[in-house]
C-alpha positions as CSV (number, residue, x, y, z in Angstrom):
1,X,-20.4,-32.2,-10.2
2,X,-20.6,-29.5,-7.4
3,X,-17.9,-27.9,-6.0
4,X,-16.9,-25.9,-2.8
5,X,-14.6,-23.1,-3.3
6,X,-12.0,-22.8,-0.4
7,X,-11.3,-19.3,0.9
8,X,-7.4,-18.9,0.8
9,X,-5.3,-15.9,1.6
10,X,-2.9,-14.1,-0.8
11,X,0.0,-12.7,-1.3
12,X,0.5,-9.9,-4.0
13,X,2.5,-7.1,-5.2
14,X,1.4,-4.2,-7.2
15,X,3.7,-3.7,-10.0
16,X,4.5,0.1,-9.6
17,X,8.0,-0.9,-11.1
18,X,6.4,-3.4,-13.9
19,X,8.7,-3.0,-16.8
20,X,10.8,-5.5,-19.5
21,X,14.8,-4.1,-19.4
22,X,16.6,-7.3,-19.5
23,X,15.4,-10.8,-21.3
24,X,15.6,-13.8,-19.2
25,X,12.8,-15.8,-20.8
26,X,11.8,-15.9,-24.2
27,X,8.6,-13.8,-23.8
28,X,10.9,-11.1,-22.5
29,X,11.6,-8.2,-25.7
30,X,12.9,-5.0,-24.1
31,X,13.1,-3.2,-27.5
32,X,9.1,-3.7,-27.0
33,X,7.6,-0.9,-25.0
34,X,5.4,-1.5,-21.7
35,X,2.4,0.3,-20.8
36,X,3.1,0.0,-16.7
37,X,-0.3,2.4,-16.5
38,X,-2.2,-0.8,-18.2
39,X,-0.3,-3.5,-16.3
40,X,-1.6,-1.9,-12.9
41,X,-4.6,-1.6,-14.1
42,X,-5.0,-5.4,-14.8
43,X,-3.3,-5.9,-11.7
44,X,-5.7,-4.3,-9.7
45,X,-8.5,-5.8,-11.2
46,X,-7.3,-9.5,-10.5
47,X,-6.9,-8.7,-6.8
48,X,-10.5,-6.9,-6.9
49,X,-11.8,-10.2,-8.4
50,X,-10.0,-12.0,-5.8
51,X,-11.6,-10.3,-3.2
52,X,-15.2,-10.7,-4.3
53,X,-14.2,-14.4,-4.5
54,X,-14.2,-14.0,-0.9
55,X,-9.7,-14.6,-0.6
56,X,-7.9,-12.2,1.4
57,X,-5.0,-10.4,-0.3
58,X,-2.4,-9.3,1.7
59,X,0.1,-6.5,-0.2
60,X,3.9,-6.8,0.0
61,X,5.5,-3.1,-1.1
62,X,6.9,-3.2,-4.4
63,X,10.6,-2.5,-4.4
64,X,12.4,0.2,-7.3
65,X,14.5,-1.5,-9.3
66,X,13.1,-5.1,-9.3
67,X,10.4,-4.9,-12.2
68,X,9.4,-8.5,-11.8
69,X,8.9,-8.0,-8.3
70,X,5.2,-8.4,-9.3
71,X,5.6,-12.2,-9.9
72,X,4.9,-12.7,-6.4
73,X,4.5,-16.7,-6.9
74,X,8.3,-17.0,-6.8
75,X,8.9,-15.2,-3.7
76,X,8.6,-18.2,-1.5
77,X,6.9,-21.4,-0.8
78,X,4.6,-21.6,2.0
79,X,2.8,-25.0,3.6
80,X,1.1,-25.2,7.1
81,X,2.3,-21.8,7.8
82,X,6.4,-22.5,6.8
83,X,8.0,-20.4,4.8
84,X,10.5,-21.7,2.5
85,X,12.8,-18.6,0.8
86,X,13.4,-18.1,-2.7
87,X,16.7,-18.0,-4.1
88,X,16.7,-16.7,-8.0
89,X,19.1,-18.3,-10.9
90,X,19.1,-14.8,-12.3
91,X,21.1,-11.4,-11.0
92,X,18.3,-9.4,-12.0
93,X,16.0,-11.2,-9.6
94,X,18.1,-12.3,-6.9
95,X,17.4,-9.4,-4.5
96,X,13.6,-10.2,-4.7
97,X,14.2,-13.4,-2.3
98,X,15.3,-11.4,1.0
99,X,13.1,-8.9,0.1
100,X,9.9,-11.5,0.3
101,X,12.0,-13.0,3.5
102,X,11.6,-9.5,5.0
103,X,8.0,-9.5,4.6
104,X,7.7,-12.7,6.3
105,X,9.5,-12.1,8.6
106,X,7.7,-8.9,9.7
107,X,4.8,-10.1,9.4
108,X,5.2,-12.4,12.4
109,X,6.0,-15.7,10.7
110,X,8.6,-17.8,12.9
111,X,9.4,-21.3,10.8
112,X,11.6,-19.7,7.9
113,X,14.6,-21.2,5.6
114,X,16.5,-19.2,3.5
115,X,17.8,-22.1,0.7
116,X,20.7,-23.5,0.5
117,X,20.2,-24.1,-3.6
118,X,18.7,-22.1,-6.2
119,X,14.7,-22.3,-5.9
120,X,11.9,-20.0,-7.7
121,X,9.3,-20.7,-4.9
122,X,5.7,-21.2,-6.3
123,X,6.8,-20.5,-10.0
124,X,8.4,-24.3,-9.7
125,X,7.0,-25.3,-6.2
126,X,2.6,-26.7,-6.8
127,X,1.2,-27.8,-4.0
128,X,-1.3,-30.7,-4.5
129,X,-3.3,-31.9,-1.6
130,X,-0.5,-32.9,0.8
131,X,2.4,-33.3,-2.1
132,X,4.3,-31.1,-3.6
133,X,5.2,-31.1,-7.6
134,X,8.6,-29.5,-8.2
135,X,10.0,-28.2,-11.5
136,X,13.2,-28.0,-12.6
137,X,15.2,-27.8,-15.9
138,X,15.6,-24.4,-16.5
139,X,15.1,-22.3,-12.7
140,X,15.3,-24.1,-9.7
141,X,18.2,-27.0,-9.2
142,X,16.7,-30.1,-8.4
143,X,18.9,-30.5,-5.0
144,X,16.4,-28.4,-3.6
145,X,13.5,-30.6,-4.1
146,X,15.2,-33.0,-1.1
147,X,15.5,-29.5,0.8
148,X,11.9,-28.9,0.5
149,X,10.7,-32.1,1.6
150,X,13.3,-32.4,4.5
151,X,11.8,-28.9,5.8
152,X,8.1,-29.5,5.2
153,X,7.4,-33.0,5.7
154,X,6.0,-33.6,2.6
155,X,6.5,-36.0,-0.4
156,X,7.8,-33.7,-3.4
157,X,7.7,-35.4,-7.0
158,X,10.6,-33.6,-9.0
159,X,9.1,-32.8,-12.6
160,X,11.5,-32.0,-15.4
161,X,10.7,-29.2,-17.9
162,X,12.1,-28.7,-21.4
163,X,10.7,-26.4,-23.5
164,X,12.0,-22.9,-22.8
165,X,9.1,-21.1,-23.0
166,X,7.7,-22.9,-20.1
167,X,10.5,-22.2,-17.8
168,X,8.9,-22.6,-14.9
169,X,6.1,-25.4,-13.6
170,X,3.5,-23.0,-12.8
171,X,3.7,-22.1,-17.0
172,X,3.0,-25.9,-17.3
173,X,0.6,-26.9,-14.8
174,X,-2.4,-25.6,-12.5
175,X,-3.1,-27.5,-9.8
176,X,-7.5,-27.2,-9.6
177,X,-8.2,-29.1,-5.9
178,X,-6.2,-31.4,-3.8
179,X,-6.5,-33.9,-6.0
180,X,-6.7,-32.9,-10.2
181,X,-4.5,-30.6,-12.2
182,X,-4.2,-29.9,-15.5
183,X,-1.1,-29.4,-17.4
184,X,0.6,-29.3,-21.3
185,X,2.4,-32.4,-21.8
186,X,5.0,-31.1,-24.0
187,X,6.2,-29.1,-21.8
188,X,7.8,-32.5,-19.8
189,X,10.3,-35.1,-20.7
190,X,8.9,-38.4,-21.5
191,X,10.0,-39.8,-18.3
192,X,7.8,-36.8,-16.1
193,X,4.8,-37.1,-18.6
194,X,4.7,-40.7,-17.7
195,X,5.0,-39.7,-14.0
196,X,1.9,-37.6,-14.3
197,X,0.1,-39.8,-16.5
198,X,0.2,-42.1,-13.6
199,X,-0.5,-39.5,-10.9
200,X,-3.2,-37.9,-12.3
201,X,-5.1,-40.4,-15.0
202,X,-8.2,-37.9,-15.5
203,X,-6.2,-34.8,-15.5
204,X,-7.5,-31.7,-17.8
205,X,-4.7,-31.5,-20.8
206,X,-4.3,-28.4,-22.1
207,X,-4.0,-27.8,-26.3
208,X,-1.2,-26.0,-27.5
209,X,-2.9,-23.2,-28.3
210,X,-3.9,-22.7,-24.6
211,X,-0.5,-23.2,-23.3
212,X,1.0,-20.9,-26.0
213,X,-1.2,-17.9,-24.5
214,X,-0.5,-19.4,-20.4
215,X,-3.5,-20.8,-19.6
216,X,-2.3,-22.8,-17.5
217,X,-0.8,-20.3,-15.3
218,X,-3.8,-19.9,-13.2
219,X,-5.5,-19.9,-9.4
220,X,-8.3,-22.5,-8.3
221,X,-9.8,-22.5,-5.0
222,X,-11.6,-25.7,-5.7
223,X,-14.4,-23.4,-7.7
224,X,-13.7,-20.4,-8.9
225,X,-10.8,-20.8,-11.8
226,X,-9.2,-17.8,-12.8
227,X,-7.0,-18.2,-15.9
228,X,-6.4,-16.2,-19.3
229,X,-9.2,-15.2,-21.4
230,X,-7.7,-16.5,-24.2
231,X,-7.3,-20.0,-23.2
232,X,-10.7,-20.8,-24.4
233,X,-10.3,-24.7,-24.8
234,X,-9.2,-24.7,-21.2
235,X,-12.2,-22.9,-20.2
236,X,-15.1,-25.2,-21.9
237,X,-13.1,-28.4,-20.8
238,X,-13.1,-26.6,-16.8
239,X,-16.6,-25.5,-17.6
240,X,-17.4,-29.7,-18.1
241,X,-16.1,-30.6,-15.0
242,X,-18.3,-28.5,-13.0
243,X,-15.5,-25.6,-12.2
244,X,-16.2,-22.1,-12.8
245,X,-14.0,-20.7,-15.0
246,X,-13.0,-16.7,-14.7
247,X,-11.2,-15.2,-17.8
248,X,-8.7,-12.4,-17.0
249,X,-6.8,-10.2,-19.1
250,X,-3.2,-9.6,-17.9
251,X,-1.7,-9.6,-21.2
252,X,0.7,-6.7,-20.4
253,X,2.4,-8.7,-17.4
254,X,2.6,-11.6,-20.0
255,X,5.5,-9.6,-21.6
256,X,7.8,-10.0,-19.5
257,X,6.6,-14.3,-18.8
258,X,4.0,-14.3,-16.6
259,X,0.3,-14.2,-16.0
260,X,-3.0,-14.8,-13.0
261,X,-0.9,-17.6,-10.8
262,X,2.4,-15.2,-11.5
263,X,0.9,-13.0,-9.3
264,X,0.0,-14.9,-6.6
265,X,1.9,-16.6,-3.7
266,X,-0.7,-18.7,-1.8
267,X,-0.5,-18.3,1.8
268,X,-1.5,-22.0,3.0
């Protein structure tokens, strides 16, 4: 099967401040020291690939203090050039929203919301085609899902997450084009694993070895798939359906819960 990759542009932040001092996910160990030297170094090489890819990669300055700052995905949600704020569950993250906001917001974008409820933008916010799949369970509340849909004019599908080391959707599922993702079952009640059964009948399902290393927390631009290099299954079965799959090493971010998609807030 041929496919077209789809030039998209970016949104990242270089994680001068990348370090683990507080635990809000069960990847996060502070007594476990961080080499930020090696994490920026990774860094930069996922925003060199996504360059040569052809995406453009606009920068947002890193702020001291927020360490997670890098996870740009849960800055915000943007669709057809509407920006919808992020608002954290956790006081260590909560000043990151307005600071993403800010960027926006200088950077010439009119149609912004700052939420009313608790939302971790792209981290529980997948855009598929023209729907939107929202997490919740363990981040964002699920009022917002009605929030999101009310402000862009598009169906949302509320997805509930259970297993606490998928905390957030884009742990649990990659969206690949406008109409396929794949995702780790297990990481759903039965009642959303049914829902996806029946949205997506062909959809690539990910082992658990693969989700336990975050494959599934990766970019697609229709192509090019850039994922773990670990998540080897994930790659062969991507490899099958005619993508081309890019393994990335990131492993450093990974310690404090998050890997490629982490780091990157599409800017549709």
């Amino acid at each position: 099967m041929f496919r077209t990759a789809k030039p998209h542009r970016l949104l990242m932040c270089r994680p001068q401040h990348f370090d683990v001092v507080y635990s809000i996910n069960p990847w996060m160990a502070p007594e476990k020291p961080v080499d930020n030297g090696l994490a920026v170094r990774q860094w930069e090489e996922l925003r060199r690939l996504y360059t040569h890819l052809g995406h453009a990669v606009e920068v947002v300055d890193p702020v001291p203090g927020l360490p997670d700052m890098v996870f740009a995905a849960n800055g915000a949600t943007v669709v057809d050039g509407k920006v919808l704020g992020a608002r954290f569950r956790h006081v260590e993250r909560t000043a990151e929203g307005p600071a993403y906001l800010d960027w926006f917001v200088r950077n010439g974008y009119e149609d912004v919301l700052w939420p009313e409820f608790i939302n971790e933008g792209e981290g529980d916010y997948l855009t598929v085609g023209r729907r939107i799949l929202a997490g919740t369970g363990f981040r964002t509340d699920s009022r917002s899902h009605a929030e999101a849909q009310e402000f862009f004019g598009l169906p949302v599908t509320g997805l509930t997450l259970v297993n606490p080391r998928h905390y957030h959707l884009d742990t649990a599922l990659a969206v690949l084009s406008d109409t396929e993702v794949m995702y780790y079952p297990a990481a759903f009640t039965t009642g959303s694993q049914a829902v996806l059964k029946e949205m997506f009948p062909d959809a690539v399902i990910a082992s658990d070895d693969d989700a336990a290393v975050f494959g599934l927390n990766a970019f697609s631009d229709g192509r090019n798939v850039l994922l773990p290099k670990s998540a080897t299954g994930l790659i062969l079965q991507l490899e099958k359906r005619g993508f081309s799959p890019i393994g990335v090493d990131v492993s450093e971010l990974l310690k404090a819960g998050g890997s490629v998609k982490c780091c990157t807030l599409v800017l549709r």
